[in-house]
Structure formats: C-alpha cells, structure tokens
FIFIRO-258874 format. One record per residue (C-alpha): residue number from 0; residue in one letter; z, x, y. Coordinates in steps of 0.05 Angstrom, whole numbers, plus 5000, padded with zeros to 4 digits. Last residue first. Layout:
REM residues N
NODE  seq  type     Z     X     Y
NODE  NUM     A     Z     X     Y
...
//
This chain:
REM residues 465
NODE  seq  type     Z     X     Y
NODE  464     X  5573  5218  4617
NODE  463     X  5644  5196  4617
NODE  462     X  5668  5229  4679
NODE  461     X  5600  5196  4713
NODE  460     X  5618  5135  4691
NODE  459     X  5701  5140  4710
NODE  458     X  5669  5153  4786
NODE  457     X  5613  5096  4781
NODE  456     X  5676  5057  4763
NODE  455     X  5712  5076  4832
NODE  454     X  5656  5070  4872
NODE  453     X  5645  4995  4858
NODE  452     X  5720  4981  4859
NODE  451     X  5777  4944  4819
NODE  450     X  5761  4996  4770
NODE  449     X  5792  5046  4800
NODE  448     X  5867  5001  4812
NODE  447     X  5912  5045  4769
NODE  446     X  5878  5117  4770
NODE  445     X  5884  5101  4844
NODE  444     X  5963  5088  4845
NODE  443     X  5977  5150  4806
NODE  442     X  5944  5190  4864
NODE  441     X  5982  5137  4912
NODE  440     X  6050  5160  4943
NODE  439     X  6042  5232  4913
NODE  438     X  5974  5239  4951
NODE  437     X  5999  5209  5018
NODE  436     X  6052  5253  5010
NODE  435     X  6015  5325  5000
NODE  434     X  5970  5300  5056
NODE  433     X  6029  5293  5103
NODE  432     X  6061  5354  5080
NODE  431     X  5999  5392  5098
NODE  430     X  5985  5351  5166
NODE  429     X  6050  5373  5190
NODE  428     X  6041  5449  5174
NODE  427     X  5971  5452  5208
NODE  426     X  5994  5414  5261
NODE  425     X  6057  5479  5274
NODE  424     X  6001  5534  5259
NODE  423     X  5956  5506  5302
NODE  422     X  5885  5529  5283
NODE  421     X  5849  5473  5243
NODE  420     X  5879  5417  5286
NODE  419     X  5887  5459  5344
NODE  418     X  5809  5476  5355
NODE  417     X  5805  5411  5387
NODE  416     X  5841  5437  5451
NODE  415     X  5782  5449  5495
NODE  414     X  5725  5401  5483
NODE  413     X  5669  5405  5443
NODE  412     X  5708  5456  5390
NODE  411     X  5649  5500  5342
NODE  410     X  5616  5496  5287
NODE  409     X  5605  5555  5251
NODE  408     X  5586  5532  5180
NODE  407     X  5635  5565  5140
NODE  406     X  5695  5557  5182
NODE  405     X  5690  5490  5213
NODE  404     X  5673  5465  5130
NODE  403     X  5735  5505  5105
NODE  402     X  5780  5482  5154
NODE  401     X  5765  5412  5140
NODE  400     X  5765  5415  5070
NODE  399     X  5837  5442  5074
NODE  398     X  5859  5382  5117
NODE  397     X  5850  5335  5053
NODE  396     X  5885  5268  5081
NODE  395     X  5894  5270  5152
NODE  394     X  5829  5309  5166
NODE  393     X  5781  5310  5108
NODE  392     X  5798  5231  5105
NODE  391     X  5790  5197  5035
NODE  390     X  5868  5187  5013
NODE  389     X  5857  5120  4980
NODE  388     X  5803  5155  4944
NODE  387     X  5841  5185  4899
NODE  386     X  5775  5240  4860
NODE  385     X  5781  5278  4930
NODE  384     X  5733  5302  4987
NODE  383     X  5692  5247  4966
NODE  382     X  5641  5277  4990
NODE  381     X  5639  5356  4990
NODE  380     X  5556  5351  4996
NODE  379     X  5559  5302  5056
NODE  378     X  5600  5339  5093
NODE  377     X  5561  5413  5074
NODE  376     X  5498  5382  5095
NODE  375     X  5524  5359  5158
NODE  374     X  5543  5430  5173
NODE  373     X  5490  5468  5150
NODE  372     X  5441  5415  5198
NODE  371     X  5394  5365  5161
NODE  370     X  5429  5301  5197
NODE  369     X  5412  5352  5266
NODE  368     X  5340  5345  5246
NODE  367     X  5330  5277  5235
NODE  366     X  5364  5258  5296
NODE  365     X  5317  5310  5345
NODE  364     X  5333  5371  5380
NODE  363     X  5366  5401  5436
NODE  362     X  5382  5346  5477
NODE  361     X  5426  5310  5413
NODE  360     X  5466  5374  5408
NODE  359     X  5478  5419  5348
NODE  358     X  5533  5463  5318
NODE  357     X  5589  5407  5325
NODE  356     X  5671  5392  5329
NODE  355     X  5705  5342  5341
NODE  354     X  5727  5304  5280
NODE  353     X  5758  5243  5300
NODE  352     X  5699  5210  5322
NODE  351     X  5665  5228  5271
NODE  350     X  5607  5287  5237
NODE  349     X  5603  5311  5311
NODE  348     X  5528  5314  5355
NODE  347     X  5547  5345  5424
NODE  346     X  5504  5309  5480
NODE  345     X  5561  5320  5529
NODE  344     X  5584  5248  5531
NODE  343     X  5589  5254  5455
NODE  342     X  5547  5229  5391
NODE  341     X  5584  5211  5335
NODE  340     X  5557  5205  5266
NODE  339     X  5561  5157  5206
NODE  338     X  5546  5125  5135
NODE  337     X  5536  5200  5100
NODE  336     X  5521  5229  5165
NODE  335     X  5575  5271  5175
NODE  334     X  5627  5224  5161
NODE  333     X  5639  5162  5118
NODE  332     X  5695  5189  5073
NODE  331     X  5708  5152  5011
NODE  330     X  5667  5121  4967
NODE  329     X  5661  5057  5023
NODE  328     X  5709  5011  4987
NODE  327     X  5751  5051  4957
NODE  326     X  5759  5084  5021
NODE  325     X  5786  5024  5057
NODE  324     X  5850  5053  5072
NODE  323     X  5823  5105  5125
NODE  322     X  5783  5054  5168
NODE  321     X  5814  4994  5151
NODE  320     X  5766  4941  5164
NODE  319     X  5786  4865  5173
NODE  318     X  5744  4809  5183
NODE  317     X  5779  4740  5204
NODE  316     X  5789  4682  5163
NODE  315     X  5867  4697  5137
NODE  314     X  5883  4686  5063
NODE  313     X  5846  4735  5015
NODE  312     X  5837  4788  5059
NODE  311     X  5900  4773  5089
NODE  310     X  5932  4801  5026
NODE  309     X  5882  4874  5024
NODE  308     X  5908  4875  5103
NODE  307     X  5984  4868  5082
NODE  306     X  5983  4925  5026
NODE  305     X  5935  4969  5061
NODE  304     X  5990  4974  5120
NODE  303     X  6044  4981  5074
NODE  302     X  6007  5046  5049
NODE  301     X  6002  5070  5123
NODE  300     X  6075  5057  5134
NODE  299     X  6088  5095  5071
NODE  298     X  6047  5151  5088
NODE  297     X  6075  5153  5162
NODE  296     X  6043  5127  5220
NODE  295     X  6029  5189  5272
NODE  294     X  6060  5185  5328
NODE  293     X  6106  5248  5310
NODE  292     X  6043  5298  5316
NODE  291     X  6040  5291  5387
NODE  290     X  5971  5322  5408
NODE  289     X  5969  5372  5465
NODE  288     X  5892  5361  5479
NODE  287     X  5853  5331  5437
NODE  286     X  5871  5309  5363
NODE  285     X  5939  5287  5326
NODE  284     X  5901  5228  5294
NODE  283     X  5922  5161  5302
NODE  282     X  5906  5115  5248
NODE  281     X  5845  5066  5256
NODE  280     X  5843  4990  5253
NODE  279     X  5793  4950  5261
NODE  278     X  5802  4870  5277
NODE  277     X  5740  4813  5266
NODE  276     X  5730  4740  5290
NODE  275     X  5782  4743  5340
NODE  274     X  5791  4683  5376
NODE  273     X  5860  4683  5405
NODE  272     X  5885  4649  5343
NODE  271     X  5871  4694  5298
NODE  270     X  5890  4752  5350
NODE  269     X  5970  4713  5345
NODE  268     X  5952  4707  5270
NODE  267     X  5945  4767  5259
NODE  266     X  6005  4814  5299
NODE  265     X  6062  4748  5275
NODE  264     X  6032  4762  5189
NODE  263     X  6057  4837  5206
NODE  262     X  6024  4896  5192
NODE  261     X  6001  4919  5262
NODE  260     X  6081  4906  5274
NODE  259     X  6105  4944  5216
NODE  258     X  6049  5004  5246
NODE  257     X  6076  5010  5314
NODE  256     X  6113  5065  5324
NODE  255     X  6095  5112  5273
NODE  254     X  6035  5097  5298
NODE  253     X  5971  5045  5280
NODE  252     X  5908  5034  5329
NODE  251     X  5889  4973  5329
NODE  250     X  5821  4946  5349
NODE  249     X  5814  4874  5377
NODE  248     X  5752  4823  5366
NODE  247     X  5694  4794  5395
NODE  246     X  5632  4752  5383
NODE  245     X  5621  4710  5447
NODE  244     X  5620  4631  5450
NODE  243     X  5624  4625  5528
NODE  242     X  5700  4605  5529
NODE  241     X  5720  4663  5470
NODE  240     X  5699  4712  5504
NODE  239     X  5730  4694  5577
NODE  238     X  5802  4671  5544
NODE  237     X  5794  4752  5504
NODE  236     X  5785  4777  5575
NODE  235     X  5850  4738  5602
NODE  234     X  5888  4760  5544
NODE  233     X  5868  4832  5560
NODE  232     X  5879  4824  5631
NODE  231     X  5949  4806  5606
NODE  230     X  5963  4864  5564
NODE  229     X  5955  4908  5616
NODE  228     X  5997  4889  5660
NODE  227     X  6044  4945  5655
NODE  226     X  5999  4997  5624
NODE  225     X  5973  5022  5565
NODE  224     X  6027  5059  5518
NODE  223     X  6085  5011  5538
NODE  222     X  6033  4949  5563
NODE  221     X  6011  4945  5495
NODE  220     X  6076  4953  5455
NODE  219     X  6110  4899  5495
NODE  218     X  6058  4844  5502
NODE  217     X  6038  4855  5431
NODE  216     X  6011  4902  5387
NODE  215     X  5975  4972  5412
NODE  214     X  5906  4937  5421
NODE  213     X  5841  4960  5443
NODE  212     X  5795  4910  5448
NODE  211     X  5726  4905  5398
NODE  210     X  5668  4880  5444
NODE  209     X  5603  4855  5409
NODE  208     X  5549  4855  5439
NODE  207     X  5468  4821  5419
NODE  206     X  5470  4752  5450
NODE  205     X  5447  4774  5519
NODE  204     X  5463  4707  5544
NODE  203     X  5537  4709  5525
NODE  202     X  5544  4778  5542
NODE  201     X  5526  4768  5621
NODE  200     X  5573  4707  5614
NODE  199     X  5634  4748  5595
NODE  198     X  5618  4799  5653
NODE  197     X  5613  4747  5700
NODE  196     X  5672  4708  5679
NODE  195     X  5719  4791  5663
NODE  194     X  5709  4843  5621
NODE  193     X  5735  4902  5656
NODE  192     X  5803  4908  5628
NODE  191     X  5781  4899  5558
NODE  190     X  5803  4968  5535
NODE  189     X  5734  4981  5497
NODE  188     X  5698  4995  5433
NODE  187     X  5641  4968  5438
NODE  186     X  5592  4939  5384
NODE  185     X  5518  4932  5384
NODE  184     X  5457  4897  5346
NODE  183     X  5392  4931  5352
NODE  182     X  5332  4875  5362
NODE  181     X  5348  4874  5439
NODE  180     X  5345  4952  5457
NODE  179     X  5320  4939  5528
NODE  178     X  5370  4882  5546
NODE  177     X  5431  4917  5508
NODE  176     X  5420  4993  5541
NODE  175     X  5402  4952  5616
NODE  174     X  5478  4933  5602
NODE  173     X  5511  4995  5583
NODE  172     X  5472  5032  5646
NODE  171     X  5526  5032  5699
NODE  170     X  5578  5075  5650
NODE  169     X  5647  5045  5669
NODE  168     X  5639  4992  5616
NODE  167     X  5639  5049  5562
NODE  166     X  5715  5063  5575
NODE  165     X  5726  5125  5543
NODE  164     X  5683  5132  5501
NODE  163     X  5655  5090  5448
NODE  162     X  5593  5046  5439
NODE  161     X  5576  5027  5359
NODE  160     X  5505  5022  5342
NODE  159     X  5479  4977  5286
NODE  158     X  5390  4972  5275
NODE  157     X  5393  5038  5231
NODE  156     X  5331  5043  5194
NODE  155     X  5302  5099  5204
NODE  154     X  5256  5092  5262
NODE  153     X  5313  5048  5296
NODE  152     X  5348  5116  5295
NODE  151     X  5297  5154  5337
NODE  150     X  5297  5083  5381
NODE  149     X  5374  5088  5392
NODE  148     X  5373  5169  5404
NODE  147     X  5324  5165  5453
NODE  146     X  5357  5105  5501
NODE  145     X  5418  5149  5501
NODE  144     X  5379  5201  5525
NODE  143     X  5348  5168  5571
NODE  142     X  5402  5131  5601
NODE  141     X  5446  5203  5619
NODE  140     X  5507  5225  5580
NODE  139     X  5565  5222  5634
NODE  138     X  5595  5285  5660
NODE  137     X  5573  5279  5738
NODE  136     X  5612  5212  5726
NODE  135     X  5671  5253  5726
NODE  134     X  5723  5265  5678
NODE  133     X  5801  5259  5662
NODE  132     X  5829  5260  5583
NODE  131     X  5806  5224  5533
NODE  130     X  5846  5241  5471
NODE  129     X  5897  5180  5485
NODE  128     X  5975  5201  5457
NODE  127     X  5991  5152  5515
NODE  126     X  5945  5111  5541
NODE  125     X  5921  5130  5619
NODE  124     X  5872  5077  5637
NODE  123     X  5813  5065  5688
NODE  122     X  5766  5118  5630
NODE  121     X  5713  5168  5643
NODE  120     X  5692  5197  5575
NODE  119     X  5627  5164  5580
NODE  118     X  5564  5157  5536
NODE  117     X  5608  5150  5470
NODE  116     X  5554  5142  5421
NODE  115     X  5581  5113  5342
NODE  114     X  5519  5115  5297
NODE  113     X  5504  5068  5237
NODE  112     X  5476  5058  5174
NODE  111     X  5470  5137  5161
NODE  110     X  5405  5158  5140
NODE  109     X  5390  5168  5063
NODE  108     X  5366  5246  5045
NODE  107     X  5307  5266  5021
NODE  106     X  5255  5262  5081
NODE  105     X  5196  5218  5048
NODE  104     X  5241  5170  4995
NODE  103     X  5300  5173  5035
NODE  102     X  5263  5134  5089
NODE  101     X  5239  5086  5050
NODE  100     X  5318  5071  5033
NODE   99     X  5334  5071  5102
NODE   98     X  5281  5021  5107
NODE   97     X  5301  4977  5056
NODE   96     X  5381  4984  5070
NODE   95     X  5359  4962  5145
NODE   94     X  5327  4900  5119
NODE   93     X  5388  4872  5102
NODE   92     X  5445  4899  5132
NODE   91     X  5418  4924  5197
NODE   90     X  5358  4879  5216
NODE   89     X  5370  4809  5177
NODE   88     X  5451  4809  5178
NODE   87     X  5458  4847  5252
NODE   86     X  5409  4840  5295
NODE   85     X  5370  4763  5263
NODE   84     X  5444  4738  5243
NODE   83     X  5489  4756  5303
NODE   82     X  5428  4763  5354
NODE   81     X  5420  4681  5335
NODE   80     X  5491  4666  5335
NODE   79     X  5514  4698  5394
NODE   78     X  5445  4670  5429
NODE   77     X  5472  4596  5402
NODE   76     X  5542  4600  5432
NODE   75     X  5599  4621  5374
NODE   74     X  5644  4578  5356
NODE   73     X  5610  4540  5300
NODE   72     X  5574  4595  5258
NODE   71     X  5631  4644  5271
NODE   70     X  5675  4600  5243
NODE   69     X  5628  4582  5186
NODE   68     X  5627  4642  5165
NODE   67     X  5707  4656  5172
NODE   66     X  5708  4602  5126
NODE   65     X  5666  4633  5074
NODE   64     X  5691  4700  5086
NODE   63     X  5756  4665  5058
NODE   62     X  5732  4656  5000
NODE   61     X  5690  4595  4973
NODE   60     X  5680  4615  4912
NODE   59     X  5610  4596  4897
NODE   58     X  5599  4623  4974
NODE   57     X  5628  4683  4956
NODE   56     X  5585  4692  4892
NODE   55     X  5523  4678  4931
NODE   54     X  5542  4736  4986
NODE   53     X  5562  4790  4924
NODE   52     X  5486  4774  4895
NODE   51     X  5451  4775  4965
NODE   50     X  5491  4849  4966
NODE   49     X  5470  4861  4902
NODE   48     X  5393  4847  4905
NODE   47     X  5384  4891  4977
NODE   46     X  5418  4947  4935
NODE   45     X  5376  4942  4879
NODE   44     X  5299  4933  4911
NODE   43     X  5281  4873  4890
NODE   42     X  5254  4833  4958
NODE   41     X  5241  4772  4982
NODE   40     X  5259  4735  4912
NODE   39     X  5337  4745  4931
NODE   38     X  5329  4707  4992
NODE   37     X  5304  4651  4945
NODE   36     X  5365  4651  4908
NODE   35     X  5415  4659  4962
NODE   34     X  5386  4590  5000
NODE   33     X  5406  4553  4933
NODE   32     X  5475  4573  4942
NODE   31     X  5476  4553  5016
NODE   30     X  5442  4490  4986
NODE   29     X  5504  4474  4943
NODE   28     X  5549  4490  5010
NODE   27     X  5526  4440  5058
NODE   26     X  5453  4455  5110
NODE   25     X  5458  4454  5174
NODE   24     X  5496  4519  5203
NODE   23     X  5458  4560  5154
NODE   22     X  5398  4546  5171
NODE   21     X  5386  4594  5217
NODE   20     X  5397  4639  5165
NODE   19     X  5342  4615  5131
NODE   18     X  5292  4633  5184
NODE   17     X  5318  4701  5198
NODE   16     X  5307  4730  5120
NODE   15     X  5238  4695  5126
NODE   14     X  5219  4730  5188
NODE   13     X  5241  4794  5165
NODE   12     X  5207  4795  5101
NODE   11     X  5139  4773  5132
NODE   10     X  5160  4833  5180
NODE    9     X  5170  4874  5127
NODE    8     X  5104  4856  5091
NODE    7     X  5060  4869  5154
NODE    6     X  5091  4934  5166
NODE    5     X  5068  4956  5103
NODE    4     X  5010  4926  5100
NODE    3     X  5000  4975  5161
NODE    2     X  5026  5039  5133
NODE    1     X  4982  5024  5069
NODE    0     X  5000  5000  5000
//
C-alpha cells in the first residue's frame, strides 16, 4: 500500500472512530457494547484490539469508569466533549498507538505517547520545597520552537502534550499554541490562580485543554505551602471550569506532611464534588536547589497512598494516576522516552521532569534524534530498573541506576543545584535507606500481586521461557 492510500485509510479510520463516539451520549448501554465490536473491525493491529477489548469489558461491567464516562459525557460543554473524544480517545489513544507503531516499524524504536514542555519557569507563587525558582521572561522557550516540537511529534504519533513550568499561563503564547495545534489534545499543569470567567470561557470554546490544579490538601495545607488565599482563587477557578463545562482536575503532590490527608476518603470526595474529572498525584522529590529531604512522604505513607487510590478505583468516578505507584501498570518507569520526555524553558531535552539532567537540546537537533541519544538509549535499555515494580523510579526508588546513567553517558545539570541528587553525600544517604525500605516494604508484596498485571505476567513469561 502506498503513502497516500495510506493516509486515506487512517483518516477513513479516524472518521469512523470519531463518529461513534459521538454517539455515545445517545445510545444505552447494550448498544455501547455493540459499538465496541465494530470499532474493533477498524483495525487488528494487537494493541489497538486490547484496549477496545478492556473498554467493552468495562462497559459489560459497568465499573466505575463507566460512570465517570458518562460524567464527563454529561457535564462537559459540547466542544469539551468533541476535542475530548476526536484529540484525545480517536487521535492519541487510538489511532496514535497505530502510528507510533508504523513508526517503529521504519526508525526502530516506538515514540513516546506523550511529551511534558515546560515553556516558562516564571511562576506568581512561592511554594515551599517548589524547584522553580525566580526567572525572567527573557528566559522563556520561544513560540516557534514550541510550535516545532508539537508538529515533529504529531509526525509520530503523539497527539497528547502535557504543559508544565512554572506557571504556563504566564507564557503569552499558551493560547495561540491550543488554537493552532487543534487536533493535539493538551493538559496543564498549573496553580489555578490565573484562570479566571474569561479565561474559563476562552477554554470552553477551544475544547482541546485540560487544566490539572496544584493542590497541597485543603484550605489549611494549601494556603501553608502556597499562599494565604490561595486556596480560594483556586475554588473560584475550579467554580469557572466546571460552570462552562470544562475538563479539569487537581494534582497532588504528597509529603511527609500531607500524604494521610491526600489519602483520605474527606481529600476525594471534597475535589469529587468540586468537579474534578481526573487527580495526579506525584511524590516530592528532593530536587533543585537546596532540597529538603524531610518532605518527602515516607515508604509507608507512600504504600498507604496506593492502598486508598487502588480502593477508590473501584468506588469513586473520577480518574486517578499515581505516578510512582502505578508502575505495575505502566512496566515501570516511563522516562527517557520510553512513554515520556521533558522539554525545558532552556530547550534542554531531560528523560522527566524529575530527572534534570540532558546531553541534547531541542534547538540543536531534531525529536527523532535526541530519542536516539546515549542517554535515552541507556533509559530505555535498563527498564524496569527493578523486577518489584512498585518501586519503578530510578530516582527515589533505584538511585544507583541513576548515578550510573548521568555518569556514563555525560549528561550534564540544566540548572544549578541538580547535580545534588547524584552528588550530595547527605541526599545520597537518605535516598539509599529510602529505596532500601520501599523495597523491604513491598518486594514480597510484588511476587504476591504480579499476576494481577499485564507487565507483571509478561515478566513470570519471559522467566519461564
């Protein structure tokens, strides 16, 4: 088949993909089951079959992603719903695995399904323990760049782009980014504080953002690490969202702290009930300059954690992602390519967000090359970093690999002071017992519960074989 019938056939797939989803709001439940089956004719490539397979079986089931569907379906505004299904379930999930999967077949290697930017590290708050520190708007990643990198990844396949920073609403070109990449579907990570009517509004009609608010807990724990007041601009932002039928949710970042609050049925269902379709969490990392090694959440707070998210799962309609606990679920770490990258304000191209370090920059040269780099290579070669994939994280979790991989392939710090978590004698030493706990806490744990998981019996096969 030629480049053109090519083309030809995935849009034909595309369009077909998009026109039963907007169905879905019409039709009952035994026709949402019928609807799987004829996706499942559009294409029989594995991958693409499972995942239509795992959506049938949830709608057979009627889990609670099946009434956190139809949530979304009847809360958000039309434009959220449209983007939501044609951006996101049809372009990225969908269709994306197909051409990511073409793509492996000419370059050898699969593409990552998403990219995290960060265009700004500017920021209007001062949060405690925070690893963005003061900069200019002289400092900012420029449009065109930006622009670049979204349509070199379209290319591939990946239609999902995450915005980070800092405060990526500071950064004057985030909304021409949404209107002129309209078939890629975005998220951003932000502290709320700037979303207000107009701002709401402006996302409603675009159709195609999500904003995920940073969080510390409640009233108290917020406005402690964020700023008095805080808290409440955030409620008002979340009143905005929700009024003009926008996708949104919070993001969570768990401390020694805070964690039995972030794992509490009262932290849920109060963002439940504000409208939250979807909540991230992500443990802090002593990274940047002078980290405080004492915030971070301690193994057993972080195995309590997984404990009360794997429960709501099964209870709560809301989407919840874990982003060191869910390693069963992923096969482990994510990084360097493998699922994910993270592009800096500087142009400096790290394996994560967390992991800041890099040998090539995103002026320089091109995606495709910097996913071939030594150092990305190495990542994605070391994966999983450990047979317990409940302790995936090359940081936190298996700091050795870490310092192996900066010092073998030369990367170097992006910022000043990110050299400490492979250099400082006194984080080095903290992150060791850390690791060595999280390991005795749930090595024993994972031989248990493997075969709960995709990547957990495709580990016992390959033992086997």
């Amino acid at each position: 088949m030629g480049v053109r019938d090519m083309k030809l056939m995935d849009r034909a797939k595309q369009k077909a993909l998009t026109q039963m989803l907007k169905l879905l709001p019409k039709v009952s439940d035994k026709n949402l089951i019928r609807l799987t089956y004829l996706a499942e004719r559009i294409d029989y490539k594995e991958g693409y079959v499972e995942a239509i397979r795992t959506i049938r079986k949830a709608f057979e089931e009627q889990t609670t992603y099946v009434v956190l569907g139809k949530r979304i379906l009847t809360k958000l505004s039309p434009k959220c719903r449209d983007k939501l299904l044609t951006n996101f379930f049809v372009n990225s999930a969908l269709m994306g695995w197909h051409f990511r999967s073409r793509f492996n077949e000419k370059e050898g290697f699969m593409p990552p399904y998403f990219m995290v930017i960060s265009p700004t590290m500017r920021c209007n708050l001062k949060c405690i323990g925070c690893y963005a520190g003061d900069y200019t708007k002289g400092e900012d990643l420029d449009y065109q760049t930006v622009s670049r990198v979204i349509t070199e990844g379209y290319e591939m396949g990946i239609h999902f782009i995450t915005i980070s920073g800092g405060e990526p609403f500071l950064w004057g070109d985030l909304l021409r980014l949404f209107r002129e990449h309209n078939d890629v579907y975005f998220q951003v990570y932000t502290n709320g504080t700037l979303i207000d009517e107009q701002m709401a509004k402006e996302l409603a009609s675009l159709g195609n953002v999500a904003p995920s608010i940073s969080v510390e807990g409640l009233e108290k724990e917020t406005d402690e690490r964020r700023g008095k007041g805080t808290f409440a601009r955030i409620m008002k932002a979340m009143e905005k969202l929700k009024e003009n039928g926008v996708m949104f949710g919070f993001s969570a970042t768990p401390t020694r702290y805070n964690s039995d609050l972030l794992a509490s049925e009262e932290f849920i269902d109060f963002y439940i009930e504000k409208g939250c379709f979807f909540g991230w969490y992500f443990q802090y990392i002593p990274i940047g300059r002078n980290p405080d090694i004492n915030l971070m959440s301690t193994p057993q707070q972080r195995n309590s954690l997984r404990e009360s998210i794997s429960q709501w799962r099964t209870n709560k309609p809301i989407f919840l992602g874990d982003f060191w606990n869910d390693g069963p679920y992923v096969g482990g770490c994510i990084a360097g390519g493998r699922q994910y990258l993270h592009i800096n304000h500087k142009g400096d191209v790290e394996p994560c967000v967390f992991t800041h370090f890099a040998v090539d920059n995103i002026k320089d040269k091109s995606l495709k090359e910097i996913l071939k780099s030594d150092l990305f290579r190495m990542i994605r070669e070391k994966q999983p970093y450990s047979d317990n994939l409940y302790a995936p994280c090359m940081i936190i979790d298996n700091p050795q690999v870490l310092r192996e991989i900066v010092a073998l392939s030369g990367a170097h710090p992006t910022h000043q002071g990110a050299e400490t978590v492979v250099s400082d004698p006194r984080i080095k030493a903290h992150l060791d017992r850390y690791a060595a706990e999280m390991h005795r806490l749930t090595d024993s744990l994972w031989e248990k519960t493997r075969e709960e998981f995709y990547f957990g019996r495709e580990q016992k096969s390959q033992k086997e074989s």
